[in-house]
BAPA-384012 format. One record per residue: x, y, z negated of N, C-alpha, C, CB in turn. Coordinates in pm, whole numbers. Atoms other than C-alpha are relative to their C-alpha. Glycine has a CB too. Example, Ala and Ser with C-alpha at 12.3 -4.5 7.8 and 13.67 -1.06 7.14 Angstrom:
% BAPA-384012
<voke <89, -119, 0>, <1230, -450, -780>, <90, 120, 0>, <-99, 3, -125>>,
<voke <-82, -119, 6>, <1367, -106, -714>, <-77, 109, -73>, <41, 46, 142>>,
//
This chain:
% BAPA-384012
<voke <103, 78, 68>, <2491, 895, 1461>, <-82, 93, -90>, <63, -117, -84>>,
<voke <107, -101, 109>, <2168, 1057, 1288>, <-24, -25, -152>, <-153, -8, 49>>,
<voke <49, 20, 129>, <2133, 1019, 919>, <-76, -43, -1>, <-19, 68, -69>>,
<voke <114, 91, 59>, <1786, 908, 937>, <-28, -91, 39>, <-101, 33, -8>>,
<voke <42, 117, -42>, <1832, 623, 1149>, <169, -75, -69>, <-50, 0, 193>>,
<voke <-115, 87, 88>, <2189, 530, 936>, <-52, -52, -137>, <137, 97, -37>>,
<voke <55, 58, 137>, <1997, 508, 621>, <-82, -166, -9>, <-117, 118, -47>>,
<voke <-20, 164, -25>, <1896, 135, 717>, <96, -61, -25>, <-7, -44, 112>>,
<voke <-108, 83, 24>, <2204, 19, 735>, <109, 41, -126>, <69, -3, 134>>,
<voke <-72, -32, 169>, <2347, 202, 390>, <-87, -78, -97>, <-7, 187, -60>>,
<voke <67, 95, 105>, <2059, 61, 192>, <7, -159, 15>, <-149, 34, -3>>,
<voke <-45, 112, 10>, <2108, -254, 326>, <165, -42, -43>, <-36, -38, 114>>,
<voke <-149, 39, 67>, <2493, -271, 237>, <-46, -5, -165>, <146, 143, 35>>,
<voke <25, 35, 145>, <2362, -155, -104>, <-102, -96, -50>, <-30, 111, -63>>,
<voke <129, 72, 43>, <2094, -416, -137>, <-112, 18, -3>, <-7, -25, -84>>,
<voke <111, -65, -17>, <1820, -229, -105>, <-79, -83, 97>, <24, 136, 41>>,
<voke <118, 55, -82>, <1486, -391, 0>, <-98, 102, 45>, <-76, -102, -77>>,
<voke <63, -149, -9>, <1326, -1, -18>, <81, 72, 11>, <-74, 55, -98>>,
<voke <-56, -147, 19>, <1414, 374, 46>, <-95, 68, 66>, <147, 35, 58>>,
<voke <75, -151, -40>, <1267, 695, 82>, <69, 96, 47>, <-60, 70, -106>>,
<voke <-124, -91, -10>, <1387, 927, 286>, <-125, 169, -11>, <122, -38, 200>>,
<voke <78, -95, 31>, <1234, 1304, 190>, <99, 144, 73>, <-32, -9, -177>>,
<voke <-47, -153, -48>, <1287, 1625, 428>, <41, 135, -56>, <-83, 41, 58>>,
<voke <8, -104, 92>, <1221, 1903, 181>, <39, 38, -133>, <-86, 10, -6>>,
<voke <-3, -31, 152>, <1276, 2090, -113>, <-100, -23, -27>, <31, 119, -54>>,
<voke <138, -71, 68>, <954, 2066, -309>, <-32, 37, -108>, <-90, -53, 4>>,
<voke <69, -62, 124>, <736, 2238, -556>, <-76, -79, -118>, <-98, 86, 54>>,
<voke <91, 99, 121>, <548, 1959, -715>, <-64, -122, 127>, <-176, 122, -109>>,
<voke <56, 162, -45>, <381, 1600, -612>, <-139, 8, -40>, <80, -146, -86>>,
<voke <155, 24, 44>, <7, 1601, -651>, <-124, -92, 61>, <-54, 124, 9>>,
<voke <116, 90, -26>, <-301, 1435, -643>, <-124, 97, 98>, <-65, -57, -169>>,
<voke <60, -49, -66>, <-576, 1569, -408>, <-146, -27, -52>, <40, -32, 117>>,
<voke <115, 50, 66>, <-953, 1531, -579>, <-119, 113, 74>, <20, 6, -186>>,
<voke <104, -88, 28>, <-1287, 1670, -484>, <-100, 4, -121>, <-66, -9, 99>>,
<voke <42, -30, 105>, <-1453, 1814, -830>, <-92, 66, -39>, <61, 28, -40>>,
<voke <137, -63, 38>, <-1782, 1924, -891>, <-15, 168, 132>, <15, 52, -222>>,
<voke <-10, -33, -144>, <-1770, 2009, -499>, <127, 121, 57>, <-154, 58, 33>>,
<voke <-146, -96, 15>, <-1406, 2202, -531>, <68, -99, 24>, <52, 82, -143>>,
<voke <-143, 149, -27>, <-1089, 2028, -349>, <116, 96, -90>, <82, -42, 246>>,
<voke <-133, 7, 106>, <-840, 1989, -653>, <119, -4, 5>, <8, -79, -63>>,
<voke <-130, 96, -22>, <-462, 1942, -687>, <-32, -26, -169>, <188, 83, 65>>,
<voke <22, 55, 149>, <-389, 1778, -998>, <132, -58, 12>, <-138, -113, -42>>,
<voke <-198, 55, 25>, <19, 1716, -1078>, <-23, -123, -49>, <124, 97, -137>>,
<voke <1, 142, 7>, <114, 1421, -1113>, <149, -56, -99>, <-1, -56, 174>>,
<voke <-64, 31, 122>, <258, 1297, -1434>, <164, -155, 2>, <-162, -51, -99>>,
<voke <-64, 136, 7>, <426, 972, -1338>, <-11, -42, 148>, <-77, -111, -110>>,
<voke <-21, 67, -123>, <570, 960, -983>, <57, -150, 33>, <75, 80, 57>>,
<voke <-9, 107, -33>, <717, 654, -1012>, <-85, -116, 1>, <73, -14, -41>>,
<voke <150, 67, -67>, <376, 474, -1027>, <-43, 29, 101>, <-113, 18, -57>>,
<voke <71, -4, -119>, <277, 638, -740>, <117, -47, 121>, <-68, 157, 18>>,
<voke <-102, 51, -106>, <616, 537, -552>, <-64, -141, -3>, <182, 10, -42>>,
<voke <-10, 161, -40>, <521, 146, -639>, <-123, -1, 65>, <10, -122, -128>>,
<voke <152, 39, -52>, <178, 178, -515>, <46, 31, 158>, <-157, 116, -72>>,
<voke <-36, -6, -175>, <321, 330, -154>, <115, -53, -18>, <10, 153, 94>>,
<voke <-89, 139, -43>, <563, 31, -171>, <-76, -109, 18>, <106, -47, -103>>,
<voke <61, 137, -89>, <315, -218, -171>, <-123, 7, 76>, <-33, -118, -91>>,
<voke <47, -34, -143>, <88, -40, 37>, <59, -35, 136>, <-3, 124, 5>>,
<voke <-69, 40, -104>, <397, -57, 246>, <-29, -150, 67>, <130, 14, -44>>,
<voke <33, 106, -12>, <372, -407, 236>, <-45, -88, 64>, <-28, -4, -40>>,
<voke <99, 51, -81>, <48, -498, 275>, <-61, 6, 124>, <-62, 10, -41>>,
<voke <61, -35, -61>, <-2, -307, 519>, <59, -22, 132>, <-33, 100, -41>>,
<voke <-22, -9, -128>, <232, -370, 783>, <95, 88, 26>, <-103, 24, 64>>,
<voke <-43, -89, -81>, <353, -62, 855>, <133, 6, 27>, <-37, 104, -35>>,
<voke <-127, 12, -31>, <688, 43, 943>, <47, 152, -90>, <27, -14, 182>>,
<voke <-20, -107, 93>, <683, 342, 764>, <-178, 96, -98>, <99, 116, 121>>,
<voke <115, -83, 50>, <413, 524, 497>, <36, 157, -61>, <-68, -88, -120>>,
<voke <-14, -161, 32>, <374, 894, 403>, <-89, 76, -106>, <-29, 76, 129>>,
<voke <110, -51, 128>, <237, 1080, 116>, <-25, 179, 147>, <129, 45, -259>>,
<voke <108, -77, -64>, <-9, 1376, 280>, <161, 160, -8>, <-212, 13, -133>>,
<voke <-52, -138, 2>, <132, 1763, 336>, <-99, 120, -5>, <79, 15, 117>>,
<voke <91, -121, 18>, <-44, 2064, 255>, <-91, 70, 154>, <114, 122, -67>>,
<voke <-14, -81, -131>, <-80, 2184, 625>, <-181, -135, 31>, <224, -23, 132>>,
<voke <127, 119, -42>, <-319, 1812, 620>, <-142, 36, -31>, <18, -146, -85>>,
<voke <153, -63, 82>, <-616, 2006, 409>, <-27, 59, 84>, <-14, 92, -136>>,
<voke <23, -113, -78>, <-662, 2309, 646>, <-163, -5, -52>, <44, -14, 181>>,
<voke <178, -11, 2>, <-1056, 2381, 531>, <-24, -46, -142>, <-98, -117, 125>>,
<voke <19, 54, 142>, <-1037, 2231, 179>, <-76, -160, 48>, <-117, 124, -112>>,
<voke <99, 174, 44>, <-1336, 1949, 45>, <-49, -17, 174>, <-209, 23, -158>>,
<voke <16, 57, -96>, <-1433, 1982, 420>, <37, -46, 88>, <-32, 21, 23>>,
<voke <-99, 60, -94>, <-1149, 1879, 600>, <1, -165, 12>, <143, 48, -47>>,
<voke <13, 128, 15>, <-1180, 1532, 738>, <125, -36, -15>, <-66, -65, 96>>,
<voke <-67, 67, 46>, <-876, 1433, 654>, <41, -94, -71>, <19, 30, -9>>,
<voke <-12, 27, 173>, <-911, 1416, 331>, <-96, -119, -19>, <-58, 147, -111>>,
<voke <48, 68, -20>, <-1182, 1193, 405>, <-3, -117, 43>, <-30, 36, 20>>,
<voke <-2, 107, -46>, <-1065, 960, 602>, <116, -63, -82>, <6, 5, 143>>,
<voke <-123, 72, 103>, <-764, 840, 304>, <97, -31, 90>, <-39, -146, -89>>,
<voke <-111, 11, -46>, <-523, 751, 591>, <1, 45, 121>, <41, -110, -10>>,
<voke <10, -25, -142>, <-424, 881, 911>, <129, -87, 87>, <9, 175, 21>>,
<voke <-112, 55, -51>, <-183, 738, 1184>, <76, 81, 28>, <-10, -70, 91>>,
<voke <-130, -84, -94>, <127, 917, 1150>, <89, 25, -146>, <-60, 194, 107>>,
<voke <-74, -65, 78>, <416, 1011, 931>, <80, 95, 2>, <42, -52, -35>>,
<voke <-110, -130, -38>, <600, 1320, 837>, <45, 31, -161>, <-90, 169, 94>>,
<voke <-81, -50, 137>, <854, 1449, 585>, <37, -73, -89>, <-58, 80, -74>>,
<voke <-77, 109, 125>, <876, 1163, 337>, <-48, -160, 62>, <-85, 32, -207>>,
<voke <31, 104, -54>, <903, 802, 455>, <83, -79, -83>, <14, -5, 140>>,
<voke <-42, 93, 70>, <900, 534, 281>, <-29, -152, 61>, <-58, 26, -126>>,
<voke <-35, 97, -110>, <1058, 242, 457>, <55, -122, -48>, <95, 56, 95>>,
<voke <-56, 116, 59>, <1173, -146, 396>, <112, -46, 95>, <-110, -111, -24>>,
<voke <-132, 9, -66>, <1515, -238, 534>, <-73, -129, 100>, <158, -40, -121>>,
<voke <30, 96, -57>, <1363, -551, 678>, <-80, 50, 120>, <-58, -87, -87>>,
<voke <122, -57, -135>, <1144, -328, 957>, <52, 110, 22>, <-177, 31, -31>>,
<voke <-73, -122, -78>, <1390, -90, 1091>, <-49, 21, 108>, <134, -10, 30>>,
<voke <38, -83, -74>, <1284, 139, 1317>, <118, 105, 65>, <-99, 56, -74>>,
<voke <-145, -82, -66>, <1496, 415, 1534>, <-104, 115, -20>, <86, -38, 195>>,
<voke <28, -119, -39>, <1418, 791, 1491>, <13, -1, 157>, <86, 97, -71>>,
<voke <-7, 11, -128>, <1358, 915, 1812>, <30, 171, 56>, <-143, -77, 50>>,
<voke <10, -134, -30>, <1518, 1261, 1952>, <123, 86, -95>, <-161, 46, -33>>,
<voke <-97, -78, 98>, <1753, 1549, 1795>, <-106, 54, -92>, <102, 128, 73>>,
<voke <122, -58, 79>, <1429, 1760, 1676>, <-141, -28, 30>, <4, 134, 8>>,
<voke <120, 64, 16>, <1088, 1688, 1595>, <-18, -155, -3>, <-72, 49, 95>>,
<voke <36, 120, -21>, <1189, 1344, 1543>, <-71, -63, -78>, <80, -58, 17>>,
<voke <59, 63, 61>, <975, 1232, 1307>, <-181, -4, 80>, <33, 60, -144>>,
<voke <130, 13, -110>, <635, 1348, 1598>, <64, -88, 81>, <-58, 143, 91>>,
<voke <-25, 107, -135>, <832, 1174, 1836>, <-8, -107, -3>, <104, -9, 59>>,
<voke <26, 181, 67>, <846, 850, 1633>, <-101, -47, -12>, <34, -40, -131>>,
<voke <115, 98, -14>, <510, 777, 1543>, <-75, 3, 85>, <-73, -6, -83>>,
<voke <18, -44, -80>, <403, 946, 1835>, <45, -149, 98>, <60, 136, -3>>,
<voke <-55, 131, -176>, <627, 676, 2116>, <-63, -154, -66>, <273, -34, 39>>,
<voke <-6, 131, 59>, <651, 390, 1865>, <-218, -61, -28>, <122, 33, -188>>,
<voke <158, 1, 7>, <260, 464, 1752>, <-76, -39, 122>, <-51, 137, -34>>,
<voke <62, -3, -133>, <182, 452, 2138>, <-3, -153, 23>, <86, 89, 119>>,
<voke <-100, 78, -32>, <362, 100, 2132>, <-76, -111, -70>, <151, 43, -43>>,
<voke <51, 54, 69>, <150, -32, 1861>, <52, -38, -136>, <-30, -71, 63>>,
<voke <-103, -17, 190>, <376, 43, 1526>, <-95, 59, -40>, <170, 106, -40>>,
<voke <44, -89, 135>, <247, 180, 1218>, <31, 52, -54>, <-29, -16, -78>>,
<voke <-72, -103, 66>, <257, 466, 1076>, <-132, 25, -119>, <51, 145, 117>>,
<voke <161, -43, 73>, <0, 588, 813>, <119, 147, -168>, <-136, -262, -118>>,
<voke <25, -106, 95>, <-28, 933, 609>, <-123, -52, -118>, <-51, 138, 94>>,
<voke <121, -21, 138>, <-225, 884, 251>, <-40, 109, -38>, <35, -42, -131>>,
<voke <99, -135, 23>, <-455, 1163, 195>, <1, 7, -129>, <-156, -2, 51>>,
<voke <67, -15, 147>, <-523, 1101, -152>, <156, 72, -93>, <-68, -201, -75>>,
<voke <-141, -43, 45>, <-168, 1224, -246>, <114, 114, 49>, <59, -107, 13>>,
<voke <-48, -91, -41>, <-18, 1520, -173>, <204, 56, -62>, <-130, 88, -36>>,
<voke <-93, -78, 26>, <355, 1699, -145>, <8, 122, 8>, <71, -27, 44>>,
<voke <23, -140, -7>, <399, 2045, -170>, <190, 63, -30>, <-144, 50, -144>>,
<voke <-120, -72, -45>, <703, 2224, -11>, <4, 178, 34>, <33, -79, 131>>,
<voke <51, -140, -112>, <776, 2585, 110>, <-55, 17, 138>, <102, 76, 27>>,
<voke <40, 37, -142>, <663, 2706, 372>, <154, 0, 103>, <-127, 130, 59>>,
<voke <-106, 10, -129>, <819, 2604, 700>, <101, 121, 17>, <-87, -6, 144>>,
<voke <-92, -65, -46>, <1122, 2782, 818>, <61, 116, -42>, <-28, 14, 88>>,
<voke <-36, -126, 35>, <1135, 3031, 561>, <146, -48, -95>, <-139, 88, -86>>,
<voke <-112, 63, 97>, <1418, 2800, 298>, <83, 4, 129>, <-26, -169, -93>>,
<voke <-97, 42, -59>, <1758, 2797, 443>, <89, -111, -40>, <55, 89, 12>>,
<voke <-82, 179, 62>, <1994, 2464, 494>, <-124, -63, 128>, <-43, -85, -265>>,
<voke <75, 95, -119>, <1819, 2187, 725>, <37, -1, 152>, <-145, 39, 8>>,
<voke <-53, -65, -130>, <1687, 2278, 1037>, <-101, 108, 48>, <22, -113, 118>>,
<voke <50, -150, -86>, <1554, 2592, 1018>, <93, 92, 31>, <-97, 90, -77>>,
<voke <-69, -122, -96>, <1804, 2784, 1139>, <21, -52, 135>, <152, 55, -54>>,
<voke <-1, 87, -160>, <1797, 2542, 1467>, <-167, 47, 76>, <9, -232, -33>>,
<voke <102, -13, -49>, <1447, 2639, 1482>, <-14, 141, -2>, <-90, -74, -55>>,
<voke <-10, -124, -19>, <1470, 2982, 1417>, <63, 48, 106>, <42, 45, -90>>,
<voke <-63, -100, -125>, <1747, 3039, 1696>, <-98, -24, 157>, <196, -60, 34>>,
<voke <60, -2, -111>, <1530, 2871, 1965>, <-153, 4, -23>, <45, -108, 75>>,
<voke <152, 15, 54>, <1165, 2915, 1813>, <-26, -143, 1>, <-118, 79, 95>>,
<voke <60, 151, -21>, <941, 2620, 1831>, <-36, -94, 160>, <-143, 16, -74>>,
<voke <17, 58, -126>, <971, 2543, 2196>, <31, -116, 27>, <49, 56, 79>>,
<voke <-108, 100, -67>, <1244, 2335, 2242>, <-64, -161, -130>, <234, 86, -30>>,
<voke <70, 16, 55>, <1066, 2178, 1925>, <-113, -72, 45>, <-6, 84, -37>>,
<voke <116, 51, -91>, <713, 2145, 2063>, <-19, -85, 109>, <-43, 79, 43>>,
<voke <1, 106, -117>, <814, 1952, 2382>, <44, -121, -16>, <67, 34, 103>>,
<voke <-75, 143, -50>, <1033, 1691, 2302>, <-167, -117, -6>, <174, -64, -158>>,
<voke <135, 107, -40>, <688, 1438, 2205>, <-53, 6, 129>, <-131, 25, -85>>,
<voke <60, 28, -122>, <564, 1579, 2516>, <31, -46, 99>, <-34, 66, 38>>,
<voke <-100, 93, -122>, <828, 1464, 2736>, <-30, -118, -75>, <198, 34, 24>>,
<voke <32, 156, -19>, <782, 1132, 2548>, <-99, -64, 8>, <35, -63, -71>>,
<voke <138, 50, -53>, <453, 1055, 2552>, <-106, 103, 85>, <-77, -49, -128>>,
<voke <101, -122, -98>, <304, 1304, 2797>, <-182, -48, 12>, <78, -2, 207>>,
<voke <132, 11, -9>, <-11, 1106, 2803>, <-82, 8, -107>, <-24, -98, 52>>,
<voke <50, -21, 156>, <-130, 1209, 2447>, <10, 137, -53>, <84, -85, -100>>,
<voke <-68, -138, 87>, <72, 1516, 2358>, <-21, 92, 85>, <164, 5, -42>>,
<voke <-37, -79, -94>, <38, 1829, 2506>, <21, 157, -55>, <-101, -15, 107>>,
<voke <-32, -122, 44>, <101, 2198, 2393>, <-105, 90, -68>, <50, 60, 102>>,
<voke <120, -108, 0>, <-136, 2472, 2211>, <92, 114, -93>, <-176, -64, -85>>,
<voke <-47, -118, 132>, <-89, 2777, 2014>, <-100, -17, -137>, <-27, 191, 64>>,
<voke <66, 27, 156>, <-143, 2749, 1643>, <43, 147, -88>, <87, -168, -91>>,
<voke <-25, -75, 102>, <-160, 3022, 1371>, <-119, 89, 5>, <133, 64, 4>>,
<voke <60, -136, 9>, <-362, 3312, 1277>, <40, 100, 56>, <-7, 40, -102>>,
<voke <-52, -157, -50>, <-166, 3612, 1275>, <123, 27, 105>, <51, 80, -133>>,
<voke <-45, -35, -69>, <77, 3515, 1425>, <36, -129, 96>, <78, 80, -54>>,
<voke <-24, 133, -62>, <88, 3255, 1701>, <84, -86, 33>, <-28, -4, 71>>,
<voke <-120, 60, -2>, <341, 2993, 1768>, <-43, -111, 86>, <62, -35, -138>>,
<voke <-18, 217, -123>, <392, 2635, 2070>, <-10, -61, -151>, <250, -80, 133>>,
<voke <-9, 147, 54>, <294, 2346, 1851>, <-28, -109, 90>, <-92, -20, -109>>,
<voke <74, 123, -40>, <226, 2004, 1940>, <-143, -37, -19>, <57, -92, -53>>,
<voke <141, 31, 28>, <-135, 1892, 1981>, <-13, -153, 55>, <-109, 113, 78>>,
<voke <-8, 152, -37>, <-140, 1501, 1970>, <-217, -15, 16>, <111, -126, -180>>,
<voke <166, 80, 7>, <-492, 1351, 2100>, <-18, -127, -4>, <-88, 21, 112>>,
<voke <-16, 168, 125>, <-525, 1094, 1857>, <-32, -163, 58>, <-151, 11, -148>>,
<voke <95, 117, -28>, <-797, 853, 2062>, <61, -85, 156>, <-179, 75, 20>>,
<voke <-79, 52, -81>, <-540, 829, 2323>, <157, -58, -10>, <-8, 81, 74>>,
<voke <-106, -45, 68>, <-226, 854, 2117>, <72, -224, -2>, <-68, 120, -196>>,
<voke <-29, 161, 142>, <-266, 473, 1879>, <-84, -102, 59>, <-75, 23, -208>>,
<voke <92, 102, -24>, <-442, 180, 1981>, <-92, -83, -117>, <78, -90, 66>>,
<voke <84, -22, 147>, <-722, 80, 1733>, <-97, -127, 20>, <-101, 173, -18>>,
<voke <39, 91, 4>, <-900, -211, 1659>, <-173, -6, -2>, <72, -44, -92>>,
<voke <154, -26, 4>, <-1274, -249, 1723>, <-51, -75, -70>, <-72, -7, 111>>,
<voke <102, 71, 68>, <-1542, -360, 1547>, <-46, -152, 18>, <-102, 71, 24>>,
<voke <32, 114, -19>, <-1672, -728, 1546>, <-142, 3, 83>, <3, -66, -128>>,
<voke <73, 20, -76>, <-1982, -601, 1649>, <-41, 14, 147>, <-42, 24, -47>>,
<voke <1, -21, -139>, <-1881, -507, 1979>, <78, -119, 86>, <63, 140, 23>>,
<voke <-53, 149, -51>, <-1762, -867, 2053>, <-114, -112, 133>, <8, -99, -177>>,
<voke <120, 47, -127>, <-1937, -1027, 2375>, <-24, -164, -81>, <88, -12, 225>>,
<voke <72, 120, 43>, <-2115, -1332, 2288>, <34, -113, 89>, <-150, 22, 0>>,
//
């Protein structure tokens, strides 16, 4: 049994109507701002206000799980649409979940792409908040987790599993600068199913 799909059924023994479950060590919790045309962080004084607000985001919104943003989400700064668009469909690293809308991880590794990835395909919800940022090391350099699972087989074994599950969305690229690496490359407009406009309603 996986830890992150047992944590349902522990918070529910303990009563729990919420939990968070969080991947990383991190460095700090921040806010994300653009400032006299400069993208900001700005620490964040009082996380537990920002936990109740992505609880009843949770909520309202449906989802099955929500996510505060990751550094990797900026790539470009104030011009990254990301940041722009305040939510995206997908979660990673910290999920914050209601016992009443259990969900199943999906996979040994990369299960958190594989989840909103199959389930996302399926018509679940997932949503990243932009406006809020975590800040961890970088990938694979902390030991403990599962970087030493990823270190012995690189990011291959990694990179595929989404693609074996949703092959019609996911498919492979190389990512980095200096030095390249297999990631996943989800194509989003095929990925989630999305609700159209009213004005494209036939008469």
């Amino acid at each position: 049994m996986y830890a992150r799909n047992a944590c349902f059924g522990i918070a529910r023994e303990l009563g729990y109507k919420y939990f968070l479950e969080l991947d990383d060590d991190y460095v700090c919790f921040s806010y994300r701002k653009i400032v006299d045309g400069k993208f900001i962080q700005v620490d964040c004084k009082n996380i537990d206000k920002v936990f109740n607000l992505m609880m009843m985001f949770l909520d309202v919104s449906g989802a099955a799980s929500v996510a505060f943003a990751q550094g990797g989400d900026f790539i470009g700064g104030k011009d990254n649409k990301n940041y722009s668009k305040g939510i995206l469909r997908k979660a990673m690293n910290s999920f914050f979940c209601r016992t009443d809308r259990e969900f199943k991880f999906i996979g040994r590794v990369n299960e958190d792409v594989n989840t909103y990835c199959k389930l996302g395909n399926m018509g679940g919800l997932f949503f990243t908040i932009t406006r809020f940022c975590l800040c961890q090391e970088p990938t694979q350099k902390q030991k403990g987790g599962m970087s030493e699972q990823y270190l012995d087989s690189g990011t291959y074994l990694k990179s595929f599993y989404p693609v074996m599950l949703t092959p019609s969305c996911v498919t492979i690229s190389m990512m980095g600068e200096k030095h390249k690496r297999l990631h996943h490359k989800i194509m989003w407009d095929k990925c989630v199913p999305k609700i159209l406009s009213d004005k494209y309603k036939k008469a």
